[in-house]
NUTORZA-470905 format. One record per residue (C-alpha): residue in one letter; x negated, y negated, z negated. Coordinates in nm, 4 decimals. Each point is the difference from the previous one (the first is absolute). Layout:
<rs>
+----+----------+----------+----------+
! aa !       px !       py !       pz !
+----+----------+----------+----------+
!  A !        X !        Y !        Z !
...
+----+----------+----------+----------+
</rs>
This chain:
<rs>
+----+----------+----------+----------+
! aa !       px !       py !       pz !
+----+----------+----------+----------+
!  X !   3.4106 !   1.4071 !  -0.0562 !
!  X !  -0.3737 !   0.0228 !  -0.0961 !
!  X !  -0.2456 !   0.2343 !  -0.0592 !
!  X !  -0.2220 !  -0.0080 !  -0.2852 !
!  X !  -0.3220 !   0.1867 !   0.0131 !
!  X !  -0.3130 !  -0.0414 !  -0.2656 !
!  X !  -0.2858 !  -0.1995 !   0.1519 !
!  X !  -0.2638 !   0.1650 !  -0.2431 !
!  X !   0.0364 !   0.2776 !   0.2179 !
!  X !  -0.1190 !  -0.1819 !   0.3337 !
!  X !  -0.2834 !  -0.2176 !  -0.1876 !
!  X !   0.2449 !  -0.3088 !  -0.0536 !
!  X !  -0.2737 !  -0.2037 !  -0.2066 !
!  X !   0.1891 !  -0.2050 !  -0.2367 !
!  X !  -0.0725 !  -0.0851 !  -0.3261 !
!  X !   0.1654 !   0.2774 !  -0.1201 !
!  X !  -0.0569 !   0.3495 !   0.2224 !
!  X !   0.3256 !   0.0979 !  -0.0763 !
!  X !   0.2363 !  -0.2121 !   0.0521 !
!  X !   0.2580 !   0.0578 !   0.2742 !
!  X !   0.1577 !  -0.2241 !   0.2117 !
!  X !   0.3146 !   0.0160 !   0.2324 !
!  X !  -0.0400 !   0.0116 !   0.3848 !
!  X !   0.2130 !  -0.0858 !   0.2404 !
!  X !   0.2240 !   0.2809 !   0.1992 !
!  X !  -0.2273 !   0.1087 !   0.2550 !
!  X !  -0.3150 !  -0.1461 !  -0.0732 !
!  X !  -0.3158 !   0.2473 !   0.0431 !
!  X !  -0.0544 !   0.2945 !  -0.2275 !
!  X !  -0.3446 !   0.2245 !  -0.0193 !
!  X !   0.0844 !   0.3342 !   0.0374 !
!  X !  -0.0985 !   0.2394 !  -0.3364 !
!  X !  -0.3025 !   0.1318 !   0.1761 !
!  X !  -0.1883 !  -0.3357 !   0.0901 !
!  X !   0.0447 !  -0.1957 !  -0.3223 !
!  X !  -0.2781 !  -0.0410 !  -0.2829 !
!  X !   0.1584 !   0.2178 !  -0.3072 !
!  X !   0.1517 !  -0.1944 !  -0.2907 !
!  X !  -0.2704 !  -0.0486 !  -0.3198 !
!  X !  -0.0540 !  -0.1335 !  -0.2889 !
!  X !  -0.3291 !  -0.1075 !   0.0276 !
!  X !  -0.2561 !  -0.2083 !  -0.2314 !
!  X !   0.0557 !  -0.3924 !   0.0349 !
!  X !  -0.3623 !  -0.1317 !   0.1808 !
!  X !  -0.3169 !   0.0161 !  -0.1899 !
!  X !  -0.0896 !  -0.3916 !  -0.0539 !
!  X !  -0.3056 !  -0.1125 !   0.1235 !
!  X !  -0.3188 !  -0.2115 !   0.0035 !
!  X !  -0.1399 !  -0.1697 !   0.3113 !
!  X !  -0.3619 !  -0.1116 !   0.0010 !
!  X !  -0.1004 !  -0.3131 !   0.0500 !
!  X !  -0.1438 !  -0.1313 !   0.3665 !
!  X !  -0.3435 !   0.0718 !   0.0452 !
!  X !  -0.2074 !  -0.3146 !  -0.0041 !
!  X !  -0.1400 !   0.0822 !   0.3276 !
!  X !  -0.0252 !  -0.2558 !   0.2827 !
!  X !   0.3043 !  -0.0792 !   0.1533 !
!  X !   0.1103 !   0.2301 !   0.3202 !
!  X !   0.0611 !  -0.1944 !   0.3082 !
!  X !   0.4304 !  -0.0002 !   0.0174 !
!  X !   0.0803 !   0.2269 !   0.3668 !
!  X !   0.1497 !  -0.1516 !   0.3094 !
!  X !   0.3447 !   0.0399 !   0.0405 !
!  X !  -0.0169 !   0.3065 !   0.3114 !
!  X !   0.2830 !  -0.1365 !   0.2439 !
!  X !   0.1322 !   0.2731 !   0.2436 !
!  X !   0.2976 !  -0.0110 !   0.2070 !
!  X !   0.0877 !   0.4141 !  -0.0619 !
!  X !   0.0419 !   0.0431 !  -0.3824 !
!  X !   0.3504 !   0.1152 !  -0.1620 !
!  X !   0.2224 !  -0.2637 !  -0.0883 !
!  X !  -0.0067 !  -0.1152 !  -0.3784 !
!  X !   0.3743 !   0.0504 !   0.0125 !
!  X !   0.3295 !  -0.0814 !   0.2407 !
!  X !  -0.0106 !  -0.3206 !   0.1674 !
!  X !   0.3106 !  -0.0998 !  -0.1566 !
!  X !  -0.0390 !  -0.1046 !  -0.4007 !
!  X !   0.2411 !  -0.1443 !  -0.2584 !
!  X !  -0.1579 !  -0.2987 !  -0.2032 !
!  X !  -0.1501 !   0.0634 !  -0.2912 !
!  X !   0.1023 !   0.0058 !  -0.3773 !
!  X !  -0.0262 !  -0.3305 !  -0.1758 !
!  X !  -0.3558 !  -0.0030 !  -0.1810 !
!  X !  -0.0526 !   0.0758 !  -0.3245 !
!  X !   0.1580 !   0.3576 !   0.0527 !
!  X !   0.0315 !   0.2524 !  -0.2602 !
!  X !   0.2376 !   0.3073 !  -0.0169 !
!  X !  -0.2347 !   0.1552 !  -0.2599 !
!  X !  -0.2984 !  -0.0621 !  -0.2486 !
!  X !  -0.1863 !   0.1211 !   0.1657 !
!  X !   0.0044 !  -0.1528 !   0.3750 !
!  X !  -0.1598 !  -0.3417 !   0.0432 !
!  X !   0.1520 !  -0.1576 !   0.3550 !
!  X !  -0.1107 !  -0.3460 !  -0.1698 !
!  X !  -0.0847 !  -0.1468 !   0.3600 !
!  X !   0.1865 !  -0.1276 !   0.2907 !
!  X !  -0.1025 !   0.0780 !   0.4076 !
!  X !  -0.2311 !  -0.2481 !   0.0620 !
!  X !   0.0859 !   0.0436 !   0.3346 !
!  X !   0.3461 !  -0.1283 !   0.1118 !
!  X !   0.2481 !   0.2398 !   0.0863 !
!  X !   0.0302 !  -0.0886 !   0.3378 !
!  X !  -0.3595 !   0.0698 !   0.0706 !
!  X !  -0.2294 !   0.3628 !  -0.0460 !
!  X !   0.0037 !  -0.0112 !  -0.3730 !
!  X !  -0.1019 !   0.3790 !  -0.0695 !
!  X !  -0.3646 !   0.1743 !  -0.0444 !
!  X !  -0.1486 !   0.1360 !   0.2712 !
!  X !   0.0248 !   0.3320 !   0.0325 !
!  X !  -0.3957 !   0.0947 !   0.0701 !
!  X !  -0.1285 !  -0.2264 !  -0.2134 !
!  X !   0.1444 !   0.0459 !  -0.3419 !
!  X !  -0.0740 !  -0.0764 !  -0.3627 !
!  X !  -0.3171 !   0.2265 !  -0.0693 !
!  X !  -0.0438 !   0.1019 !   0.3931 !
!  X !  -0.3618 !  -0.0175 !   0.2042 !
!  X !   0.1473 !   0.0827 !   0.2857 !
!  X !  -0.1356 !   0.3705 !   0.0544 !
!  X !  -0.3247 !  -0.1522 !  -0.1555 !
!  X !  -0.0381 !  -0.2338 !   0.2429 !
!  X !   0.1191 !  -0.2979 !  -0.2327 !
!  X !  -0.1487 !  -0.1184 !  -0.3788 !
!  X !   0.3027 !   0.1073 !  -0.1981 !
!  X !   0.2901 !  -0.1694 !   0.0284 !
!  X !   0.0880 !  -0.2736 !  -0.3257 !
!  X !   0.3197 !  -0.1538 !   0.1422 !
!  X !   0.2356 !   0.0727 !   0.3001 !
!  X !   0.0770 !  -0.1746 !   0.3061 !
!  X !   0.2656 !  -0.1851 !   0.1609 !
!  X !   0.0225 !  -0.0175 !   0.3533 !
!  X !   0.1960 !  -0.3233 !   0.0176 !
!  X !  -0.0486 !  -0.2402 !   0.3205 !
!  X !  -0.2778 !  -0.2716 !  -0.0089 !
!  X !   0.1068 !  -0.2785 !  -0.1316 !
!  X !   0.2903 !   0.1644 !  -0.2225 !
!  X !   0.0720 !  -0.1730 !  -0.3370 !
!  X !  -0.1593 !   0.1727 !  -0.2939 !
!  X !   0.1956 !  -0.0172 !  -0.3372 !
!  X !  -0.0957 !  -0.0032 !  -0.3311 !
!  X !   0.1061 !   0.3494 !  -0.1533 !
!  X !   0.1055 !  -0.1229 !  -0.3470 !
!  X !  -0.0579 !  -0.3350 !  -0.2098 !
!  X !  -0.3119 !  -0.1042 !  -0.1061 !
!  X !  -0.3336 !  -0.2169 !   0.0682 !
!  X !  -0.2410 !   0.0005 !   0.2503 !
!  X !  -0.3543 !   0.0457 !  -0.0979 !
!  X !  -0.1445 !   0.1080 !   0.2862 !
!  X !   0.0147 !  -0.1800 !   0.3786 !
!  X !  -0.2376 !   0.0439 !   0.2825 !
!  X !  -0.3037 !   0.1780 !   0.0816 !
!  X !  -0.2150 !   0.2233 !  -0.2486 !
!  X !   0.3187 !   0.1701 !  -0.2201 !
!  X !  -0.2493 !   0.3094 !   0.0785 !
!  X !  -0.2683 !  -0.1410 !  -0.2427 !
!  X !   0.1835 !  -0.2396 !  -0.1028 !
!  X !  -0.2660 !  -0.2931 !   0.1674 !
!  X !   0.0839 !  -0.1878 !   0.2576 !
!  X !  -0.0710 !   0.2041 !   0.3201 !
!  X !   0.0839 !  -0.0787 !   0.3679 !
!  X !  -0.1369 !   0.3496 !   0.1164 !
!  X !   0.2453 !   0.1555 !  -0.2861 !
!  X !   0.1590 !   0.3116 !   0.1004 !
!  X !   0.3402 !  -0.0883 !  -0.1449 !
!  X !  -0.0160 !  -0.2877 !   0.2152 !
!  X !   0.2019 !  -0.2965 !  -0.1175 !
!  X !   0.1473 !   0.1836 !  -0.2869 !
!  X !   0.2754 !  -0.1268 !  -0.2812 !
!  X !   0.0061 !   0.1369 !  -0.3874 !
!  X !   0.3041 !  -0.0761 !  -0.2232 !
!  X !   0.0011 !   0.0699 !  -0.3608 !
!  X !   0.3409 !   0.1014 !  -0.0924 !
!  X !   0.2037 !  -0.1828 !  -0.2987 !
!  X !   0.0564 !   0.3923 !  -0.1137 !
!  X !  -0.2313 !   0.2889 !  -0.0943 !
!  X !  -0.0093 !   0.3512 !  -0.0541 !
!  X !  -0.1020 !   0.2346 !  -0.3029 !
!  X !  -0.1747 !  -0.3558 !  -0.1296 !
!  X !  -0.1930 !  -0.0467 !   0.3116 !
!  X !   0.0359 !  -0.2806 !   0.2316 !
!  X !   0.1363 !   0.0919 !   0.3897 !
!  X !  -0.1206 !  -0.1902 !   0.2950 !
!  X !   0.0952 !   0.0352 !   0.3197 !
!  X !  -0.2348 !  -0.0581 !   0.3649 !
!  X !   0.1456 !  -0.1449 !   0.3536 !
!  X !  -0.3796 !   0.0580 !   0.2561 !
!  X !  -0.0654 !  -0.0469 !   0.3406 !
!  X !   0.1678 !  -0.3156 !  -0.0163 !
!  X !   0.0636 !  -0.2167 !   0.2776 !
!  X !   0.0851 !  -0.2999 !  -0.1962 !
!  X !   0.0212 !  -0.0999 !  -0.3972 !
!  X !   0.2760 !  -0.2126 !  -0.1094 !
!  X !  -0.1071 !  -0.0188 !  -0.3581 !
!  X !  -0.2489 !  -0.0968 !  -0.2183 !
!  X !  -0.1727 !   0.1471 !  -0.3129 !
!  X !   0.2011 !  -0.1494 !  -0.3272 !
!  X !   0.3043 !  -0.0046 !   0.2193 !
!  X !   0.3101 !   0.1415 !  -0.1833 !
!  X !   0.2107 !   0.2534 !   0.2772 !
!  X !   0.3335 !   0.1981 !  -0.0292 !
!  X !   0.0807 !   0.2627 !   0.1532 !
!  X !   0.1108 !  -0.0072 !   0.3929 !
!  X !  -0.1889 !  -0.2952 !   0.0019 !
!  X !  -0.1740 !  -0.0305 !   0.3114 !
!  X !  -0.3676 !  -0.0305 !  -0.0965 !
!  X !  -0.1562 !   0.0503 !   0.3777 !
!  X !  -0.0218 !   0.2138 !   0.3151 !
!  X !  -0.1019 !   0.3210 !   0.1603 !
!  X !  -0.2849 !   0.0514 !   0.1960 !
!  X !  -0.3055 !   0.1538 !   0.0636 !
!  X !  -0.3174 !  -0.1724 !  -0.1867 !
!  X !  -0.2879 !   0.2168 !  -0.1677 !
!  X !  -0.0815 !   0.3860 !   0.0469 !
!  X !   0.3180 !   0.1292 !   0.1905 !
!  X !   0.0846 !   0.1025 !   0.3379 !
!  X !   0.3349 !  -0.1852 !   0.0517 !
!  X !   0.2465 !  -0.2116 !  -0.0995 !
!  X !   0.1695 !   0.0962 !  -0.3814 !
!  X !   0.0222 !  -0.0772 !  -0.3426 !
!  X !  -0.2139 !   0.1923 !  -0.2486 !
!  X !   0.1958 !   0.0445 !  -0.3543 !
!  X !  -0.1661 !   0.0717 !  -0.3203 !
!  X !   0.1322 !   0.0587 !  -0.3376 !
!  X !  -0.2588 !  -0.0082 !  -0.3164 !
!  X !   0.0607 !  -0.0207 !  -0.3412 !
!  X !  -0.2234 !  -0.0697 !  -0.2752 !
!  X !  -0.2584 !  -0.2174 !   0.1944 !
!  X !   0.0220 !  -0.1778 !   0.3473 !
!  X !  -0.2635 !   0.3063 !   0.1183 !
!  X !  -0.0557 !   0.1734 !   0.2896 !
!  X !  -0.0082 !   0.3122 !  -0.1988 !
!  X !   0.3150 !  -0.0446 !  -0.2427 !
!  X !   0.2765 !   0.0311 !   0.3293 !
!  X !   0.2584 !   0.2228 !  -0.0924 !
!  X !   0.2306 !   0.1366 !   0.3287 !
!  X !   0.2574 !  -0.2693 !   0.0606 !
!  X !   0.2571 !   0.2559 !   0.1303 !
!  X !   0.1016 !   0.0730 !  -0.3492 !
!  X !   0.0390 !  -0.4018 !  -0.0468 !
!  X !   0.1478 !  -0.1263 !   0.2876 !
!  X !   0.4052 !   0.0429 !  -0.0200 !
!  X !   0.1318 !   0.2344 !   0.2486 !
!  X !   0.2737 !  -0.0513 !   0.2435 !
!  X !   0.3492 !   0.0577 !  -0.1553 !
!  X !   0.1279 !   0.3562 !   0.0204 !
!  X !  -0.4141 !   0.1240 !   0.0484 !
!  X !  -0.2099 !   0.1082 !  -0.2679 !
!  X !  -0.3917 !   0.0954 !  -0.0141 !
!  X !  -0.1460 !   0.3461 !  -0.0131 !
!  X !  -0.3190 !   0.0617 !  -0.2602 !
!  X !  -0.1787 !   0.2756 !  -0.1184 !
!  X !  -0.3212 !   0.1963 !  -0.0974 !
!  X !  -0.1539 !   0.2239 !   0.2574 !
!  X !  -0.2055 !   0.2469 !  -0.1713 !
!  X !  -0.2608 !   0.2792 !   0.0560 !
!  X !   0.1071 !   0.3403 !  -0.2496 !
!  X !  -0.2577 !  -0.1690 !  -0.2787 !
!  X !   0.2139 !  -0.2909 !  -0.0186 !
!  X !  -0.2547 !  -0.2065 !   0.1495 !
!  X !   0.1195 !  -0.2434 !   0.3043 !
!  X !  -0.0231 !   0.0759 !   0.3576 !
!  X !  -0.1433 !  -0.2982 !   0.1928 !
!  X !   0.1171 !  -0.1137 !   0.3192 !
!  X !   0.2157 !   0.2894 !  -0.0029 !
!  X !   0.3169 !   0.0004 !   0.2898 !
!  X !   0.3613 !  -0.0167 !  -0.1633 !
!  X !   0.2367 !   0.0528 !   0.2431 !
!  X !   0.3591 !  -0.1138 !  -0.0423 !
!  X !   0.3065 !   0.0551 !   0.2052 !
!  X !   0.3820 !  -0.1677 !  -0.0285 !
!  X !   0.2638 !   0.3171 !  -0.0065 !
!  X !   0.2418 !  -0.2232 !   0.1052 !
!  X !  -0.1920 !  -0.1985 !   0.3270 !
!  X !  -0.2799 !   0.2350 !   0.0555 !
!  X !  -0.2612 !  -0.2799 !  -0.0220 !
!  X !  -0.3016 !   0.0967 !  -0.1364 !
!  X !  -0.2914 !  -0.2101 !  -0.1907 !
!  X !  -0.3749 !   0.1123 !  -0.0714 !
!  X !  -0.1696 !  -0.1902 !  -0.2947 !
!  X !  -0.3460 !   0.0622 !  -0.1827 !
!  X !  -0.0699 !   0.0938 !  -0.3033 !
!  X !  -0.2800 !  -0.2905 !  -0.1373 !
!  X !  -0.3640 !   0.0200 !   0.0671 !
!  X !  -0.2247 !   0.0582 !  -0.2404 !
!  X !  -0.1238 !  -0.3717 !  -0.1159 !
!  X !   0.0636 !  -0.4047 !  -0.0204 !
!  X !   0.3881 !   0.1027 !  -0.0573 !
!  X !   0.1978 !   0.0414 !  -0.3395 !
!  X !   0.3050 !   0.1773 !  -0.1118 !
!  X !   0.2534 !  -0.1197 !  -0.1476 !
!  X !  -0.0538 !   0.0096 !  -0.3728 !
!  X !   0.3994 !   0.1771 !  -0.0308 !
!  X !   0.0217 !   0.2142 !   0.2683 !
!  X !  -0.3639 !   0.0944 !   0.0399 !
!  X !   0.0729 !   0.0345 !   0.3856 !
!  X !  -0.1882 !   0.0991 !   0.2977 !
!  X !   0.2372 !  -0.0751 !   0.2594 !
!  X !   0.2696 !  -0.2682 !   0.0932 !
!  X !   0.2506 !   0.0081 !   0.2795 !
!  X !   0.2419 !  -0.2982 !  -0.0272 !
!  X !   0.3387 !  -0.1216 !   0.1834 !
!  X !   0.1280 !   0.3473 !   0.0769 !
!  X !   0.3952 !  -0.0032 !   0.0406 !
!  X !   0.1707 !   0.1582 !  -0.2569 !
!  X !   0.0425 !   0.3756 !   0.0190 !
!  X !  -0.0898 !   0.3583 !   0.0264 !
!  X !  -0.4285 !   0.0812 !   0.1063 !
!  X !  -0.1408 !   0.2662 !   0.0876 !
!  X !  -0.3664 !  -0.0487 !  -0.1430 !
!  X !  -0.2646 !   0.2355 !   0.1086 !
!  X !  -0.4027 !   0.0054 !  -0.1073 !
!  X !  -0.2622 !   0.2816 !   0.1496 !
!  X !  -0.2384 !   0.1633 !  -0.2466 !
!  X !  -0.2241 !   0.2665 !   0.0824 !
!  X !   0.1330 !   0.0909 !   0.3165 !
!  X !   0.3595 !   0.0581 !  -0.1478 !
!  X !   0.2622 !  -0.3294 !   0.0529 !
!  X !   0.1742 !  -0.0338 !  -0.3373 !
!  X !   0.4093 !  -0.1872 !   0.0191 !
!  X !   0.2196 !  -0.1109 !  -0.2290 !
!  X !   0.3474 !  -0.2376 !   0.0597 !
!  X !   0.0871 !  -0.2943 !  -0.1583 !
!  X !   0.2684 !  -0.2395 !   0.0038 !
!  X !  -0.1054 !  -0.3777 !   0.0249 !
!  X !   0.1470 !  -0.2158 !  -0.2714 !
!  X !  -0.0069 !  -0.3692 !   0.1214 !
!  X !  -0.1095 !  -0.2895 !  -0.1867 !
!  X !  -0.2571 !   0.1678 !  -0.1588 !
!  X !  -0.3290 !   0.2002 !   0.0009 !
!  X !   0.0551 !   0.3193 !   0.0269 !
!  X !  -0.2687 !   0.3172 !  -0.1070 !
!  X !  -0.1797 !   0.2652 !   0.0932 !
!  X !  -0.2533 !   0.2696 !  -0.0858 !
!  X !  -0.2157 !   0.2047 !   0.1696 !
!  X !  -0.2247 !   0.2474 !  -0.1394 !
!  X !  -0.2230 !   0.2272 !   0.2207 !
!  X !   0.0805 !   0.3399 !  -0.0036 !
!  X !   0.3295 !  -0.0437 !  -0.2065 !
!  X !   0.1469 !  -0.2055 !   0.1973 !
!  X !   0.2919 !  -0.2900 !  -0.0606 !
!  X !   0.0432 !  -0.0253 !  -0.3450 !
!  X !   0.3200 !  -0.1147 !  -0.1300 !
!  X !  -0.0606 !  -0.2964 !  -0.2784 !
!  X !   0.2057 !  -0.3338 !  -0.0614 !
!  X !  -0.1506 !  -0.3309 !   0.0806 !
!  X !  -0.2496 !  -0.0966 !  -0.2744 !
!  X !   0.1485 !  -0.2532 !  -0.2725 !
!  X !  -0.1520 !  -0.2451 !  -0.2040 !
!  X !   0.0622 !   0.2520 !  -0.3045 !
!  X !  -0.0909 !   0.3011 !   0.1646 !
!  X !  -0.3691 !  -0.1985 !   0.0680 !
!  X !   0.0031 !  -0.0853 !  -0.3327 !
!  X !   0.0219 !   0.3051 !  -0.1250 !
!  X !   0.2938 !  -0.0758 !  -0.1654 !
+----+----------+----------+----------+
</rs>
């Protein structure tokens, strides 16, 4: 027998808030006092993002290697969905790992899309993986390299570069019009040369350690619109996630609507008790994503029920959700009001249709 309970209740963020799903006998159920209260709430406002200032470029941070940070997630993982992978309109998991399974093919967890670091880092315009030197590097989707060696920074050749020996693929695909490009940095080797036509899983060279880092890993980028250091978009809402695991976004906001930066998210698993701590985005260099109009991305979390908790003003605000795998999943925060209970944004509902 199952029970069947209504996930707008607990802030299931589908693409409709209502919808209600059956779960299996047993499985974990927020009692009536913890859970966000059912809504109908306004679909998200649609917004603008301004351009990148046309500043000089900001050096791009070390990656900070310590030995006593949480783990991304459980040791174990199941391989991840075939790339392109789309439950929805509007989820984009157009790229594979480019990381092999077998190896550390996840972001590291102090050093994430839009991170400095506790301001000790320029912001953050990719993630890291903290593969072994020497591990193959793979070409996230198909495409053609326009970019190998040193200088992708300024695009002019540049020993002292701080991407090091750095890779840039533009993708056969695009997005909203734009072109997408993907980076590989801190390459030990290149295997490929510009004009060169790759698919993806194709090896196209090897981890290592070259350029402004501290160790051995590969720096990934995702930018769309122009091969730019300031057009990256966070590649944890591009990269497929492991089957069965879905990725947690959302908006942290102060009461005014207006986003928190570098603002502590803490998540929890009901089920395991593992817990996760991500960052809202600093202030600059980084961009939302022109859908969701995030400000934080947690990715490869095992499907399931959260506990998600944010401190404002002295007072720690919670709300429950319950995972949904193979896709983003979405939250709000908003200051004083707390979680707010609203369906994933849609390509209509940013629209305004």
């Amino acid at each position: 027998m199952s029970r069947r309970w209504c996930w707008s209740a607990i802030l299931v963020l589908t693409l409709t808030a209502s919808a209600c799903v059956a779960a299996p006998e047993g499985a974990w159920a927020p009692t009536p006092s913890a859970v966000v209260g059912p809504g109908s709430p306004e679909p998200p406002q649609a917004t603008t993002t301004s351009a990148p200032p046309a500043a000089s470029l900001a050096t791009p941070g070390l990656l900070p290697l310590t030995t006593d940070g949480p783990a991304a997630v459980a040791d174990w993982r199941p391989p991840p969905y075939p790339a392109p992978w789309s439950l929805r309109p509007e989820d984009h998991f157009f790229f594979s790992r480019p990381i092999p399974s077998g190896e550390v093919n996840w972001p590291n967890p102090s050093y994430r899309y839009g991170a400095t670091y506790s301001g000790a880092q320029s912001t953050h315009t990719g993630v890291d993986l903290g593969a072994e030197r020497g591990a193959p590097v793979l070409a996230a989707a198909d495409g053609e390299v326009v970019w190998t060696g040193y200088g992708l920074y300024r695009g002019l050749p540049d020993p002292n570069d701080p991407y090091g020996l750095a890779i840039a693929i533009l993708h056969d695909f695009g997005y909203e019009g734009q072109a997408l490009y993907t980076v590989y940095a801190h390459l030990a080797s290149s295997r490929v040369w510009r004009g060169q036509r790759v698919d993806a899983g194709e090896t196209i060279g090897t981890v290592g350690d070259t350029g402004h880092t501290t160790g051995k890993h590969l720096h990934f980028e995702v930018r769309l619109g122009e091969n730019y250091y300031f057009s990256t978009r966070n590649p944890e809402l591009w990269l497929v996630p492991p089957e069965g695991w879905g990725v947690l976004s959302g908006r942290i906001l102060n009461t005014s609507g207006l986003p928190l930066y570098e603002h502590p998210v803490h998540v929890k698993s009901v089920e395991t008790g593992q817990e996760w701590t991500v960052l809202s985005y600093a202030e600059d260099t980084v961009n939302s994503d022109s859908l969701y109009d995030e400000n934080f991305v947690l990715g490869d979390l095992p499907a399931g029920p959260y506990e998600i908790s944010v401190e404002f003003v002295g007072r720690l605000h919670t709300a429950w959700l319950f995972l949904l795998p193979g896709q983003t999943n979405f939250i709000v925060f908003k200051g004083r009001e707390g979680f707010k209970v609203e369906p994933t944004p849609t390509p209509a509902a940013q629209a305004g249709g």
